[in-house]
PyMOL Python script that loads the backbone (N, CA, C, O; Angstrom):
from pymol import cmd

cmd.read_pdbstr("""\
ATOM      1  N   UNK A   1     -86.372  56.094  67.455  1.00  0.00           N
ATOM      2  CA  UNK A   1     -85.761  54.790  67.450  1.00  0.00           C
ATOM      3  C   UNK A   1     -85.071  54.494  68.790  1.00  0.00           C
ATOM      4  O   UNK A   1     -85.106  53.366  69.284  1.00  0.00           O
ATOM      5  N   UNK A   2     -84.410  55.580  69.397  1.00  0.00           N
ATOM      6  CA  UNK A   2     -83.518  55.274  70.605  1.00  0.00           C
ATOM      7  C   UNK A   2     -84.963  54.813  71.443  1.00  0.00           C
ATOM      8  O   UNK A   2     -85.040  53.658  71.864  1.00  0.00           O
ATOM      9  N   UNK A   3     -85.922  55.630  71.624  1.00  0.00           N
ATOM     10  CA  UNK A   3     -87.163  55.503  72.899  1.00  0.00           C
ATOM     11  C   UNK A   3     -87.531  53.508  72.394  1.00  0.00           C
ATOM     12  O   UNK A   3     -87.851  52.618  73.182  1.00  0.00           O
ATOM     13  N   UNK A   4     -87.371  53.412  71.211  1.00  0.00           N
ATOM     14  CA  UNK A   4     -88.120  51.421  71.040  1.00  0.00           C
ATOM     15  C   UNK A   4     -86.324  50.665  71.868  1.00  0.00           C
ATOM     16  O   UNK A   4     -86.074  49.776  72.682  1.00  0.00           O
ATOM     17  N   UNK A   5     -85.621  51.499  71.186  1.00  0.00           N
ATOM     18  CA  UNK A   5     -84.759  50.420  71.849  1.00  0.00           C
ATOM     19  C   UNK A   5     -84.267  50.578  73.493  1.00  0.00           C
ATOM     20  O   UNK A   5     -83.511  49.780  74.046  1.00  0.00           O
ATOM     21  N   UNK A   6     -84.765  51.575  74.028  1.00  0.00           N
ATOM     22  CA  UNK A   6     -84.607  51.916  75.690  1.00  0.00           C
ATOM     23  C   UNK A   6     -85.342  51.038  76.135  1.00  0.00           C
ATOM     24  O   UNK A   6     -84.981  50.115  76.865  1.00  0.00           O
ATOM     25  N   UNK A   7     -86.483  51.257  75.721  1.00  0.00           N
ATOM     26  CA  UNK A   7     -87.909  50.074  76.283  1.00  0.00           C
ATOM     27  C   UNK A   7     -87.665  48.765  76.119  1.00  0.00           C
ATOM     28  O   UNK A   7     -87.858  47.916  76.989  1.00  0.00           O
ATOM     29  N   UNK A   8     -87.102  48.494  74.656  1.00  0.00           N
ATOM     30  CA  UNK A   8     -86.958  46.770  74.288  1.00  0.00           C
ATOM     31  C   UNK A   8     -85.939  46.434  75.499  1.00  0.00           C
ATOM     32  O   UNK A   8     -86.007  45.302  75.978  1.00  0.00           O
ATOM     33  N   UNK A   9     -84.949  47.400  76.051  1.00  0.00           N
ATOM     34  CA  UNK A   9     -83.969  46.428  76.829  1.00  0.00           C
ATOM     35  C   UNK A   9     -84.672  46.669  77.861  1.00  0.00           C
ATOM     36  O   UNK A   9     -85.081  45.573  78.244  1.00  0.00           O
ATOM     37  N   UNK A  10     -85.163  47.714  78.738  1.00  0.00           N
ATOM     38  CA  UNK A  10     -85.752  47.686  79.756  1.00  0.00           C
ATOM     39  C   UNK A  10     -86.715  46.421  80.135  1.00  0.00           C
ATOM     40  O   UNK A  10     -86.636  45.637  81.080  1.00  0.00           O
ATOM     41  N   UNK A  11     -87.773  46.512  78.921  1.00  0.00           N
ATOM     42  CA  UNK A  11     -88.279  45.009  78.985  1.00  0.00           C
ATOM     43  C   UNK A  11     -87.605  44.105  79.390  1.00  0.00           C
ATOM     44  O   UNK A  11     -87.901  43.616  80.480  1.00  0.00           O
ATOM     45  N   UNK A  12     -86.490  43.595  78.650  1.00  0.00           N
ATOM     46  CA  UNK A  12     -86.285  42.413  78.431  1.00  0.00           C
ATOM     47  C   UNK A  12     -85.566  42.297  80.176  1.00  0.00           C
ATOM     48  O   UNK A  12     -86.032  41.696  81.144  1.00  0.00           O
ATOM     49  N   UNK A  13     -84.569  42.940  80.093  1.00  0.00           N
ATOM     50  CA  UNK A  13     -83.596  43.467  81.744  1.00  0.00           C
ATOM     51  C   UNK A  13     -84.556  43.484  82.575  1.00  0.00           C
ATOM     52  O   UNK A  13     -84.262  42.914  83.625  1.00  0.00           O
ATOM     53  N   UNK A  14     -85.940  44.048  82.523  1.00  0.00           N
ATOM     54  CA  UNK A  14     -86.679  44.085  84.331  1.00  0.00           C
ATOM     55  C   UNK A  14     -87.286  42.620  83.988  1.00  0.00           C
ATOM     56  O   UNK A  14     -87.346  41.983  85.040  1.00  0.00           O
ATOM     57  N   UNK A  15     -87.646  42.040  83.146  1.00  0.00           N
ATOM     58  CA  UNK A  15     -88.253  40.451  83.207  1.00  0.00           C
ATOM     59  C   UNK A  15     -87.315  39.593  83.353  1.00  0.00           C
ATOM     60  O   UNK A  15     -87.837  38.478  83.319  1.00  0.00           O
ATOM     61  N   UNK A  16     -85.564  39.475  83.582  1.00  0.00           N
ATOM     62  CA  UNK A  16     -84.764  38.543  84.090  1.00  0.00           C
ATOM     63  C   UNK A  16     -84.826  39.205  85.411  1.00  0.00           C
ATOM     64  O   UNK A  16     -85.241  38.265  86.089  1.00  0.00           O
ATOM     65  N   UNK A  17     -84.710  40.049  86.107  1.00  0.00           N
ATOM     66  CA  UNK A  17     -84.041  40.970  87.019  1.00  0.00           C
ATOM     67  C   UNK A  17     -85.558  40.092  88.117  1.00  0.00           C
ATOM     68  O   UNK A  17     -85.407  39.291  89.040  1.00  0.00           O
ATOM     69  N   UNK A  18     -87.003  40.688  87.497  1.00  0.00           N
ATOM     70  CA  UNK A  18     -88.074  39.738  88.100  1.00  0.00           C
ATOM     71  C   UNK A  18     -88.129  38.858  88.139  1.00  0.00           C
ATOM     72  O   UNK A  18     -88.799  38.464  89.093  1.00  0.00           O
ATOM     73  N   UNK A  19     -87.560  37.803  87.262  1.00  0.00           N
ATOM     74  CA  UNK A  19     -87.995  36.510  87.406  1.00  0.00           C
ATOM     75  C   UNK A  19     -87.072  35.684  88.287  1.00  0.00           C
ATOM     76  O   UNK A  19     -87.288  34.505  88.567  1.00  0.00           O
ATOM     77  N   UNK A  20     -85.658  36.641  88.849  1.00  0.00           N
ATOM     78  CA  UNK A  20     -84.785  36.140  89.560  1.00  0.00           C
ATOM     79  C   UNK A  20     -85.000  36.341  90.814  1.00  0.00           C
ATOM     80  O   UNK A  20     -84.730  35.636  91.786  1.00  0.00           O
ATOM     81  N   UNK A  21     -85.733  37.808  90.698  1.00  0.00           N
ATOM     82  CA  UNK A  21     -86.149  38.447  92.716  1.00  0.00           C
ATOM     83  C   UNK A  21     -87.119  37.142  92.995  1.00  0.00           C
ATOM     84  O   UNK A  21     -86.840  36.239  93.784  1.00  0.00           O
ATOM     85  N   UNK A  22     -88.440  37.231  92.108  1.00  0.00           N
ATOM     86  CA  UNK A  22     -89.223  36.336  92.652  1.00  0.00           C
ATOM     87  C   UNK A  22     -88.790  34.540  92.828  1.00  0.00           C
ATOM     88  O   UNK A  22     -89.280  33.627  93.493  1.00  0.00           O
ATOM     89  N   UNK A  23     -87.648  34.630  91.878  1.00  0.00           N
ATOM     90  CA  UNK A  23     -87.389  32.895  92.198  1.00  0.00           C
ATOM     91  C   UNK A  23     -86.238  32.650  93.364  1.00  0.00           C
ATOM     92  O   UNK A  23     -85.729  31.534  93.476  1.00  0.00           O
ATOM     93  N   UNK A  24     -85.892  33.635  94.140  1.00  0.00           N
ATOM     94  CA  UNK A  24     -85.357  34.213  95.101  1.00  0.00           C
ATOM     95  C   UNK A  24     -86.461  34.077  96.202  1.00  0.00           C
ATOM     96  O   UNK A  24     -86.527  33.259  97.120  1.00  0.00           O
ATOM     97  N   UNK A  25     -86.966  34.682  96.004  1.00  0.00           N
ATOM     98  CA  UNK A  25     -88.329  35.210  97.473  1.00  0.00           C
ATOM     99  C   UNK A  25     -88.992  33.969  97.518  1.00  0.00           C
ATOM    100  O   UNK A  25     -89.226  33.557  98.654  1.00  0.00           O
ATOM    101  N   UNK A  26     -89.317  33.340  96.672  1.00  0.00           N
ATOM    102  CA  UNK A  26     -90.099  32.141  96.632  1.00  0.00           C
ATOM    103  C   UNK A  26     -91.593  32.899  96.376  1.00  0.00           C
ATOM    104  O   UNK A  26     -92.567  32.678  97.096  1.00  0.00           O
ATOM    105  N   UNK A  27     -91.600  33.514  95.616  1.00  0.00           N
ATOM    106  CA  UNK A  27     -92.860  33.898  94.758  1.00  0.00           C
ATOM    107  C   UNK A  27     -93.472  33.862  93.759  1.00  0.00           C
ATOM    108  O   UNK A  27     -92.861  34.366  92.816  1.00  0.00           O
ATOM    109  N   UNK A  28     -94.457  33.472  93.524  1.00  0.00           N
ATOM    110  CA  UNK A  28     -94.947  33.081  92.023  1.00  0.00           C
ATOM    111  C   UNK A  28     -94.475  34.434  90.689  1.00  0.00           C
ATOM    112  O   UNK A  28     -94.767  35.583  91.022  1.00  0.00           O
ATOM    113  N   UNK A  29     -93.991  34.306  89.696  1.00  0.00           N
ATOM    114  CA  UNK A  29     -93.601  35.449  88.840  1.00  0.00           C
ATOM    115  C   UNK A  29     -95.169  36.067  88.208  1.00  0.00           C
ATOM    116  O   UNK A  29     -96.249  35.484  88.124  1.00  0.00           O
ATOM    117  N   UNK A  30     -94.944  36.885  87.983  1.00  0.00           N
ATOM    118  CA  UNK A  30     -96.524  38.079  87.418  1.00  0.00           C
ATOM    119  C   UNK A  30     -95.603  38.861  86.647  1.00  0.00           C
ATOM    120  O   UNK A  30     -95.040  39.847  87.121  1.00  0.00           O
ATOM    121  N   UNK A  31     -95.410  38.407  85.341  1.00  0.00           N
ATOM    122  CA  UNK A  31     -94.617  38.486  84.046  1.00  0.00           C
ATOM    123  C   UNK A  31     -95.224  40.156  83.390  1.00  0.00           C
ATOM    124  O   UNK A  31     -94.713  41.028  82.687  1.00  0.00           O
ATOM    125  N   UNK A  32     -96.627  39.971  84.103  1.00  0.00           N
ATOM    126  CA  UNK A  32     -97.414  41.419  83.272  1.00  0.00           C
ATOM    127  C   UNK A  32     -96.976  42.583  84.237  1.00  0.00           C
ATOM    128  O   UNK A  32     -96.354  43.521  83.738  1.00  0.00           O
ATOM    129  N   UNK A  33     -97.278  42.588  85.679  1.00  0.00           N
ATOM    130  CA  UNK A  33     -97.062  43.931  86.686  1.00  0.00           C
ATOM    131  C   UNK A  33     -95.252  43.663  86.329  1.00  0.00           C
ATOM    132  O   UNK A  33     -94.740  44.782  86.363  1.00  0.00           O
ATOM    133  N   UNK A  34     -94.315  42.737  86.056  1.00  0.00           N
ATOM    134  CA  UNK A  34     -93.015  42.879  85.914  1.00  0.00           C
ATOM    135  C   UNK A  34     -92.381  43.326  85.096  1.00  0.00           C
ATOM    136  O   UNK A  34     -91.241  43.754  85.276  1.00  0.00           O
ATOM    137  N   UNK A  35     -93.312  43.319  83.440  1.00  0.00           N
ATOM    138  CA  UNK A  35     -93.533  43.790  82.480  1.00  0.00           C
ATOM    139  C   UNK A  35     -93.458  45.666  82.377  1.00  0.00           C
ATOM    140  O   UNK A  35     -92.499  46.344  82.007  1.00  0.00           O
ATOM    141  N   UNK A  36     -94.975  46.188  82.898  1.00  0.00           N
ATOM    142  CA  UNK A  36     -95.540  47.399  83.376  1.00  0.00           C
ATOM    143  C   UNK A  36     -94.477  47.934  84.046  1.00  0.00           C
ATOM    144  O   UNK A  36     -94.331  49.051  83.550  1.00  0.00           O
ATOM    145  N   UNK A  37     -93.463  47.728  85.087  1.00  0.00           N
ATOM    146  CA  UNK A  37     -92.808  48.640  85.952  1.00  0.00           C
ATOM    147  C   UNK A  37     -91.907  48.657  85.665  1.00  0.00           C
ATOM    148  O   UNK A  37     -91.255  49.589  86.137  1.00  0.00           O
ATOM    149  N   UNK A  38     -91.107  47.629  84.640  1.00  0.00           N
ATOM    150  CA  UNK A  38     -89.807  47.599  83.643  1.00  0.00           C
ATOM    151  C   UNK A  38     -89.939  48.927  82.589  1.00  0.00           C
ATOM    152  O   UNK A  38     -89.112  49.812  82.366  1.00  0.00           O
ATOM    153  N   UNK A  39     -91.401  48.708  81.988  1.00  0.00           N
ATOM    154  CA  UNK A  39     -91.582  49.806  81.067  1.00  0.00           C
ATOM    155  C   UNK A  39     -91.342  51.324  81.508  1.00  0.00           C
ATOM    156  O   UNK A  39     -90.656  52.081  80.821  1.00  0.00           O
ATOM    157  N   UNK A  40     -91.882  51.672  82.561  1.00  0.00           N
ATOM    158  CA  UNK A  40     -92.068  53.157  82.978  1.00  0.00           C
ATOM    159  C   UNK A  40     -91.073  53.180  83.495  1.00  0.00           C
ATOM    160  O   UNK A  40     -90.635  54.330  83.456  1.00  0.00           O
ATOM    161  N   UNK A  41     -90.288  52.381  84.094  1.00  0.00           N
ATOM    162  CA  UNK A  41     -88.824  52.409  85.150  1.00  0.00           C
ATOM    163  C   UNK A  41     -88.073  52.858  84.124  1.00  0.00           C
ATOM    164  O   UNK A  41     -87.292  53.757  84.436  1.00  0.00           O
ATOM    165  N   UNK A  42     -88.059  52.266  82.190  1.00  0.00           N
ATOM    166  CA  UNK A  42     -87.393  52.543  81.427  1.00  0.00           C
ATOM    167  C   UNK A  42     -87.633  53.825  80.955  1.00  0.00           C
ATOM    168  O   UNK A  42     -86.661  54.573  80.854  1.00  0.00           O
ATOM    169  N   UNK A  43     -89.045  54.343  80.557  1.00  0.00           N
ATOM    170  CA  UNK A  43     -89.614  55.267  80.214  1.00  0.00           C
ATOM    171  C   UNK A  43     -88.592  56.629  81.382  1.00  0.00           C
ATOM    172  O   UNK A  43     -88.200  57.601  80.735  1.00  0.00           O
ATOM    173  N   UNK A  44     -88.395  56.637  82.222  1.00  0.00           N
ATOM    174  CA  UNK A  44     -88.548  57.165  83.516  1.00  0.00           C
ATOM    175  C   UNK A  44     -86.905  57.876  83.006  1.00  0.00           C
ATOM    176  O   UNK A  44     -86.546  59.031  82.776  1.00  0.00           O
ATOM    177  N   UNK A  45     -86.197  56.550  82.980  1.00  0.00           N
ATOM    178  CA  UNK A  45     -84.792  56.787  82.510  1.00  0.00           C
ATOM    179  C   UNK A  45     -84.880  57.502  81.355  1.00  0.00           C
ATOM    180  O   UNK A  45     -84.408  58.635  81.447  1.00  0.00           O
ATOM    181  N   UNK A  46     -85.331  57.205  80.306  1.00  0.00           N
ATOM    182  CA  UNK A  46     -85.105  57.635  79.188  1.00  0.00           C
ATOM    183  C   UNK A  46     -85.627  59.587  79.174  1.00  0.00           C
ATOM    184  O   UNK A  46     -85.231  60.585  78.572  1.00  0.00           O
ATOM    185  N   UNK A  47     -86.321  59.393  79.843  1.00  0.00           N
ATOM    186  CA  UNK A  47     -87.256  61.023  79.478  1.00  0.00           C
ATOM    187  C   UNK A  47     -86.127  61.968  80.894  1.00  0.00           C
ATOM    188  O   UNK A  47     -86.171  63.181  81.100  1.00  0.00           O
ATOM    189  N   UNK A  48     -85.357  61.101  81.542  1.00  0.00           N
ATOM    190  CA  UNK A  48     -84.504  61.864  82.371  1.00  0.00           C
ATOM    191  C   UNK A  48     -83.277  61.968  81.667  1.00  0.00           C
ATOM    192  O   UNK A  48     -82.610  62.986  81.845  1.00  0.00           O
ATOM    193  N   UNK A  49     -82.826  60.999  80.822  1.00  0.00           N
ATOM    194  CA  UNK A  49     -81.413  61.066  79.984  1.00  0.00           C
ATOM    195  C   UNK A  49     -81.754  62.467  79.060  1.00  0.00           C
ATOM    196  O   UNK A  49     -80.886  63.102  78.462  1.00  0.00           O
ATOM    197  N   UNK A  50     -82.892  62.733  79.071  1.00  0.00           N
ATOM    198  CA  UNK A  50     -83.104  63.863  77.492  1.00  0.00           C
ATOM    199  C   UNK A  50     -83.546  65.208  77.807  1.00  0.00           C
ATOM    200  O   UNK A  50     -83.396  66.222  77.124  1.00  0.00           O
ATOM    201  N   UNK A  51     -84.345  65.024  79.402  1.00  0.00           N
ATOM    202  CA  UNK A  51     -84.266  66.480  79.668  1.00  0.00           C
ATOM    203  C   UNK A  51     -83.319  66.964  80.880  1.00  0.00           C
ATOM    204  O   UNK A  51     -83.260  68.114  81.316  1.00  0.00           O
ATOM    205  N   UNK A  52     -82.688  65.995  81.273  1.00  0.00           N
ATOM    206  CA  UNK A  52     -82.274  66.286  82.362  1.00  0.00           C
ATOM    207  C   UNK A  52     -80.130  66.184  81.986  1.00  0.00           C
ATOM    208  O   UNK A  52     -79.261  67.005  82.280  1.00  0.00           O
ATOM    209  N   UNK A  53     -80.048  65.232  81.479  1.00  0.00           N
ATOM    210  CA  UNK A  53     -78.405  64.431  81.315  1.00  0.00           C
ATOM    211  C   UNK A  53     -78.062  65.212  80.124  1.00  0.00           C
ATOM    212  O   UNK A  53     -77.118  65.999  80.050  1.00  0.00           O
ATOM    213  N   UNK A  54     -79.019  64.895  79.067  1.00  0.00           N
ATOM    214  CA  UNK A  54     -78.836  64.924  77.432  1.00  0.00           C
ATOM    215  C   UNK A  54     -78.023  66.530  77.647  1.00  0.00           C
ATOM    216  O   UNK A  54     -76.848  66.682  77.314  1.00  0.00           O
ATOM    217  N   UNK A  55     -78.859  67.649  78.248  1.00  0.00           N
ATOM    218  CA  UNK A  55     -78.181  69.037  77.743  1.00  0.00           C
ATOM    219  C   UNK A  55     -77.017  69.148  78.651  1.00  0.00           C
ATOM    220  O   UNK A  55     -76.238  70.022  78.270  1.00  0.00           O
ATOM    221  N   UNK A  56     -76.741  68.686  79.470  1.00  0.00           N
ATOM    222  CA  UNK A  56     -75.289  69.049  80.047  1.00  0.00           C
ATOM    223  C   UNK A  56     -74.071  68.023  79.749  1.00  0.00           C
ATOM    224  O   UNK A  56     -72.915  68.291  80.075  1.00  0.00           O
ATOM    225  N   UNK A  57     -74.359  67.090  79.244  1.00  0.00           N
ATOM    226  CA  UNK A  57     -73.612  66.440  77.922  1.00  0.00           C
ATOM    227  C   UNK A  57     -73.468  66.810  76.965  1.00  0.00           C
ATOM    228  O   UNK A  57     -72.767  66.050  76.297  1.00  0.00           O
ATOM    229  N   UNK A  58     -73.856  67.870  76.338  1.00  0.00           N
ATOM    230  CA  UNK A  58     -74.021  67.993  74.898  1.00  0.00           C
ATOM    231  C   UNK A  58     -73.464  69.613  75.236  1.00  0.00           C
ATOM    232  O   UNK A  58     -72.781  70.147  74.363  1.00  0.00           O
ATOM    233  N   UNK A  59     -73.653  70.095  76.035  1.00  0.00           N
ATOM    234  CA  UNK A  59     -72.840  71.593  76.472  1.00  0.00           C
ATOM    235  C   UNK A  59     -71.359  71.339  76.356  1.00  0.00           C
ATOM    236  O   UNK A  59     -70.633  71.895  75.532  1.00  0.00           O
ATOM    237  N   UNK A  60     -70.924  70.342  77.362  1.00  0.00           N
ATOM    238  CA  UNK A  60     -69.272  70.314  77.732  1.00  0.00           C
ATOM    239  C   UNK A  60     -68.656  69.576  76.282  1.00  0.00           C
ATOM    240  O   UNK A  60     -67.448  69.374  76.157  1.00  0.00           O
TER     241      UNK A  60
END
""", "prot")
cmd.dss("prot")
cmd.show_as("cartoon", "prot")
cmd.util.cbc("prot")
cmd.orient("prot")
């Protein structure tokens, strides 16, 4: 359940975060590659919070 809700915000957070760089830059938005790199950027976090953060949090 935590991994749907890491992703649901990642989603939602890298598609404002994109749609602001590109309306910034003056670039057309590509909602899908902004989509894709939100996901794994989240994925990325999440699989580092659990093997990497999670056990030396859970030690102290």
């Amino acid at each position: 359940m935590k991994l749907i809700v890491a992703l649901f915000w990642s989603a939602v957070i890298g598609e404002v975060v994109g749609y602001i760089m590109t309306a910034l830059a003056g670039y057309p938005d590509n909602a899908v590659w902004t989509l894709i790199v939100s996901l794994v950027f989240g994925l990325f976090v999440y699989l580092v919070s659990i093997l990497g953060v999670g056990k030396e949090a859970k030690e102290n």
